[in-house]
N, C-alpha and C positions, 0 to 999 in steps of 0.2 A: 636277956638277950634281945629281944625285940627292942626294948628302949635304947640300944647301943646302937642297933640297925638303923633307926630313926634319927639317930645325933647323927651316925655317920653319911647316911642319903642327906640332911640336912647341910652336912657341911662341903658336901660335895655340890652341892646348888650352889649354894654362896659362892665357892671355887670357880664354877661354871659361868653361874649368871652373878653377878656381884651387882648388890642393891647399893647402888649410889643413896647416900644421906641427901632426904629432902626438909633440911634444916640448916641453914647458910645466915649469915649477917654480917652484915657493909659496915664497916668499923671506918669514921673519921670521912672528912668532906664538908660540903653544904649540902645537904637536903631540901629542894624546892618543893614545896609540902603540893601544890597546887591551886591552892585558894588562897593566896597571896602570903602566906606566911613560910617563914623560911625558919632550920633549925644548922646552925654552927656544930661540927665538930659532931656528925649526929651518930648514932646506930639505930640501923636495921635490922630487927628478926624475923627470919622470914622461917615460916614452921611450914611445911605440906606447899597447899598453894596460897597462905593465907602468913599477909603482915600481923606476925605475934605482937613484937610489940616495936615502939620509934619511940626516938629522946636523943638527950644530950646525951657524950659520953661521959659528963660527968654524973647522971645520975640514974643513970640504965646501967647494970650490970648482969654478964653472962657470962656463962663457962666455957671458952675455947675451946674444949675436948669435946665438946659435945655438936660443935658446930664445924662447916665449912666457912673458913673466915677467910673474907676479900677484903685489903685494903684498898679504900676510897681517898686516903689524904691528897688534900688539891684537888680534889674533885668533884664535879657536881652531880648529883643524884634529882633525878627528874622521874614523877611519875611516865607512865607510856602515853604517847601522845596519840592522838584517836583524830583518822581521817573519814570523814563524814563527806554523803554523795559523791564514794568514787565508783567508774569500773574498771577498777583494780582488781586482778586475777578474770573479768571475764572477756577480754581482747588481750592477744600479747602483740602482733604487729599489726597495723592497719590495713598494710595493703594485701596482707594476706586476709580474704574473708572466710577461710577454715577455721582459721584462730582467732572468731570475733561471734562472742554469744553472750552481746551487751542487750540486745532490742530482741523483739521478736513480731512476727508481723502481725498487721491489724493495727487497730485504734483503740479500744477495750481487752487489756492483758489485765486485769486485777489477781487474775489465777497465776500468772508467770513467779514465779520467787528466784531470786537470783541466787537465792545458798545453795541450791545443788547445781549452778552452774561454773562455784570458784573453783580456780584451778590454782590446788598447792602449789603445784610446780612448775607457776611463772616462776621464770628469774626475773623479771622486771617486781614484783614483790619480793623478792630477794634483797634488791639495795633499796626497797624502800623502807623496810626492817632495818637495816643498819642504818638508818638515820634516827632511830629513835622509834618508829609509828610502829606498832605494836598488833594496834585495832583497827580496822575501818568498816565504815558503814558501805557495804557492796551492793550498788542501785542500779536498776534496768534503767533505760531508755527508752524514748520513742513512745509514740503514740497519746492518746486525749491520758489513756491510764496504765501505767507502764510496767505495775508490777508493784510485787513488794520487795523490801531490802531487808537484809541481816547483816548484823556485827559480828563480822567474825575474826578472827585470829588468824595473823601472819607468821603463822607457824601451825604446821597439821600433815597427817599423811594422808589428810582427802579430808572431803568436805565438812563430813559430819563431825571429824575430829578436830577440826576447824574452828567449826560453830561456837560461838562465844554467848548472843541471843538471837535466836532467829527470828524472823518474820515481824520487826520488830514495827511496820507500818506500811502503808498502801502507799506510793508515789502516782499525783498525776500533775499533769503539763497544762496549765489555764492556759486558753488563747488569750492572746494581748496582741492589741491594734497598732502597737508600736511597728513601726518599719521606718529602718531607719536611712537618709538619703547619702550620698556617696558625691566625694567631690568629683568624682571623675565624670557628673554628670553635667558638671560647669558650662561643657563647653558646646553641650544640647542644647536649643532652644525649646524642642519640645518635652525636653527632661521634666517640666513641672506639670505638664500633662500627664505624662506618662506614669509618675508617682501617682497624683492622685489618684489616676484608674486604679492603679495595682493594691492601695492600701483600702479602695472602696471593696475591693476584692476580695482584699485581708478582713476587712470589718463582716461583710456578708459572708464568707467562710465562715471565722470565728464565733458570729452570732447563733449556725446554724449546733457548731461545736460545743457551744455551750448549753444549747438545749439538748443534744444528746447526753451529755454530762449530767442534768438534771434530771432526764427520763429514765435515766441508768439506778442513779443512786436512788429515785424513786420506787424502783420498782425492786431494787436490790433490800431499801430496808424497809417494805413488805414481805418479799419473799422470806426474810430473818424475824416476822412479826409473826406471822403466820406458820399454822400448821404446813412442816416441808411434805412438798410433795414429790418431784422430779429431783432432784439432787441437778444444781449450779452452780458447777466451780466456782464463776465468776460473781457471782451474787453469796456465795458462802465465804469467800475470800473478803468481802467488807466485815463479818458480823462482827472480827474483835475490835474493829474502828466504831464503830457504831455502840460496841456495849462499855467503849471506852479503854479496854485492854491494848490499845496498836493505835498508832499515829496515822490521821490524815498529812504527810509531807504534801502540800501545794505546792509547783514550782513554778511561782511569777515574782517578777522585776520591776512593771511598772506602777507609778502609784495609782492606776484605774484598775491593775490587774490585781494586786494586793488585797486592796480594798474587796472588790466584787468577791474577790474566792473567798475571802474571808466568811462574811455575809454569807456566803452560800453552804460555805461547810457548820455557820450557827444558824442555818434553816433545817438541817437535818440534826441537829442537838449535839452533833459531833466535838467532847470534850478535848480533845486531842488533837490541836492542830498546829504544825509546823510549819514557817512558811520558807521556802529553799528559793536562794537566788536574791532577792530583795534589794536588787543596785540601785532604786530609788526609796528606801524607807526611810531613809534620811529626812527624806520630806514631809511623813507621816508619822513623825514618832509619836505623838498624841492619841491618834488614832489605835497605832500597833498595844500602846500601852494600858489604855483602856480598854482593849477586847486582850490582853494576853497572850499575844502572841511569841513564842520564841522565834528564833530567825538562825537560818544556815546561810551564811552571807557570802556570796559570790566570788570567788578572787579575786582579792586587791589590787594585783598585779595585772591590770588593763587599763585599755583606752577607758574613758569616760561612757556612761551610756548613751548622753545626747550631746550633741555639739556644741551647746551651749552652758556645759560645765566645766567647771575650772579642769583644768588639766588634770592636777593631783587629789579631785576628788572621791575615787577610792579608796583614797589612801588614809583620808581624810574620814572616810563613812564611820569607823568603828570609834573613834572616840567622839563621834556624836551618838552614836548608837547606846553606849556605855556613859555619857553625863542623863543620856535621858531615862537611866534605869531598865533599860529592854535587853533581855538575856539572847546573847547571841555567841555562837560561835563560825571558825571560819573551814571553808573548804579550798579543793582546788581543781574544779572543774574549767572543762575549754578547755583550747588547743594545748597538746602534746600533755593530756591531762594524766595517765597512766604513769608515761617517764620521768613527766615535772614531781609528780605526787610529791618524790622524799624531799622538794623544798617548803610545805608546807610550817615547817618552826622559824626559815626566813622570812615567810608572809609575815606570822606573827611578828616577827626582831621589826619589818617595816611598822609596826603601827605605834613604836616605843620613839620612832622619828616623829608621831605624828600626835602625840598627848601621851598614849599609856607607859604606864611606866611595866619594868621587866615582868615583874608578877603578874600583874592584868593581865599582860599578851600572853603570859604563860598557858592562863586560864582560859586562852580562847581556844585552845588546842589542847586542854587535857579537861578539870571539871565543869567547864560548859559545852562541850562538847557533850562530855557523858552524862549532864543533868537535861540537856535535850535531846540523846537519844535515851532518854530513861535507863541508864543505867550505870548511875551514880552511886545507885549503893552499895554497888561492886567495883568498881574503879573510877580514874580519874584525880585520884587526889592520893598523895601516901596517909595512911592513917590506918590506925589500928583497926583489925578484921575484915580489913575491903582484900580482892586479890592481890597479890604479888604482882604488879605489872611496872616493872621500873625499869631505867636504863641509866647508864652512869659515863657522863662524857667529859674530856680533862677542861675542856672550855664551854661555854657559855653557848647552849644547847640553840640560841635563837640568832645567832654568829655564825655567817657563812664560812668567817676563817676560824675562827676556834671551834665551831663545833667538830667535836668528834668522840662518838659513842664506843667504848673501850666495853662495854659491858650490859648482860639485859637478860630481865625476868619475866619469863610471861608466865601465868599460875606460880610463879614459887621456881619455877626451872630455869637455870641458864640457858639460853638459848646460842647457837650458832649464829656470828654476824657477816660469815662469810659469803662472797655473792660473786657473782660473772666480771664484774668492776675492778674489785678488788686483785680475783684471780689474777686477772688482765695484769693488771699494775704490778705484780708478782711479779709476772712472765716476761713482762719486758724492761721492770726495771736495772737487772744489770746486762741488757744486752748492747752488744756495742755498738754506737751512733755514728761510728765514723763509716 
């Protein structure tokens, strides 16, 4: 009698709550594996949240009963593409300063973490999700040391469910003496005065900026050497940089600021160091290369840093970056940086104009991305026992007119690709124009 009861309560759950199967696979397409090799005609098994197994479909076989099977034919299968230094989810409009908790005040924030400040539910994450980006790295702002960032996941019902790796590095901001001059000064005579006051300005600032910077981390990896005494947020928030567990992310551009922070973060033995921004490393690759540095490189999509670079020099930075052997990938910080985000796979498509070919540029938005946020060995590339994180679009995912994302997995689950955009597009697509 009891075991009849238990079958029946039993099947009354299932009736009620009905457990979707988390076992699915993408049958037919191409497969951009993520590190430059590609698989024809492939399948997918995705078991829980983890890729069981990939192949061709001539020689990978499975049981269709036991799976949820989506055909992929004609279509392209892309790991998830991973945006690295946004503040995506922590501002949704500008000019409202209610909905803006990217910075926090002061100069020294190394205690600030930006994962408990994402907010699942921007809709401006919303269409950035349906462009494929999956992951992003979520960074404070402002100040000499700005915080730390986590990778979290564009899909969650709050932060924690979010969190994909937290705290995964410190972020700080070197001074650099660059300032740069403005034609509109042409038509001053004493425009050339007035520069150089302002940048002797900027240099004694900076100079002063950077020995707080030094006095900080000095005193930080004692307080982490030494018996704790007083508990400091700010000084305990270095230790896993320092024991080599979490990234120093540096964010300088020039080749004097590059240089110096570098040197600075291997005077503290600091194994882990990232350099963010880098629009002149170009000119440094020698350097970058023999001290090891990875690089988060600046968006492509701007003016030049100094006036006396070719026009299309940004464009141009990554396939020098890439003949000289220095792992990098790219971001998309600056202006309209939140909205622009879900163009991040056209940055890449631009650098295929510019030397790389498809698969490289792939790589710079999915496994160099997540081999310099350290965490590669969970995604960024399809392959057996990494997450589930793919997405599956009928054209050519780095093509502003064919991309389009029909499909996507974040851990093993389909995810919702619906957004505020789209909705729109819905609602007024048949209404009448006359």
């Amino acid at each position: 009698m009891t075991k009849k009861i238990i079958i029946l309560i039993f099947l009354i759950v299932q009736l009620i709550y009905p457990q979707n199967t988390t076992q699915s696979v993408l049958v037919g397409g191409t497969a951009h594996i993520g590190n430059g090799e590609t698989i024809e005609n492939c399948v997918i098994i995705i078991k829980d949240d983890k890729i069981e197994k990939i192949g061709s479909k001539d020689t990978l076989y499975f049981d269709e009963t036991k799976y949820n099977v989506f055909n992929t034919d004609n279509k392209h299968i892309y790991p998830s593409l991973i945006l690295p230094n946004t503040t995506l989810g922590l501002a949704e409009i500008d000019a409202v300063r209610a909905s803006r908790d990217e910075r926090e005040v002061g100069l020294i924030n190394s205690n600030v973490r930006s994962q408990i400040a994402f907010n699942t539910e921007s809709i401006v994450v919303s269409t950035v999700k349906s462009n494929g980006i999956l992951l992003a790295q979520i960074t404070p702002r402002g100040g000499l040391i700005s915080g730390s960032s986590s990778i979290m996941k564009l899909e969650g019902e709050n932060w924690k469910d979010a969190t994909y790796f937290q705290d995964d590095g410190i972020h700080i901001n070197w001074p650099e003496d660059y300032h740069r001059t403005h034609w509109t000064h042409s038509h001053d005579f004493t425009a050339k005065d007035k520069e150089i006051d302002k940048e002797d300005a900027i240099k004694k600032k900076n100079k002063k900026s950077v020995a707080e910077l030094y006095e900080f981390f000095e005193n930080a990896m004692q307080y982490n050497i030494i018996a704790k005494q007083k508990l400091d947020l700010k000084f305990e928030a270095l230790k896993s940089v320092f024991e080599g567990n979490s990234s120093l992310y540096i964010h300088a551009n020039t080749v004097a600021g590059i240089k110096e922070s570098i040197l600075f973060a291997k005077q503290f033995n600091i194994e882990k160091i990232v350099i963010v921004g880098g629009s002149e490393s170009w000119r440094i690759t020698d350097f970058i290369i023999e001290h090891n540095i990875p690089i988060i490189l600046d968006r492509i999509h701007r003016l030049p840093s100094n006036d006396d670079d070719d026009i299309d020099q940004p464009f141009k930075t990554p396939k020098i970056l890439k003949d000289a052997g220095i792992l990098f990938c790219l971001d998309y910080k600056g202006d309209m940086e939140r909205m622009g985000s879900r163009n991040l796979p056209f940055l890449a498509g631009t650098t295929v104009n510019f030397g790389l070919n498809k698969e490289e540029a792939l790589e710079l938005i999915t496994l160099n991305a997540a081999k310099i946020l350290d965490i590669s060995n969970r995604t960024g590339s399809l392959e057996k026992g990494k997450d589930a994180n793919l997405c599956v679009s009928s054209g050519d995912i780095l093509d502003v007119l064919s991309n389009k994302i029909e499909l996507a997995f974040l851990m093993g689950k389909k995810i919702n690709l619906n957004n505020h955009q789209s909705q729109l597009y819905e609602k007024y697509l048949n209404k009448d124009t006359n």
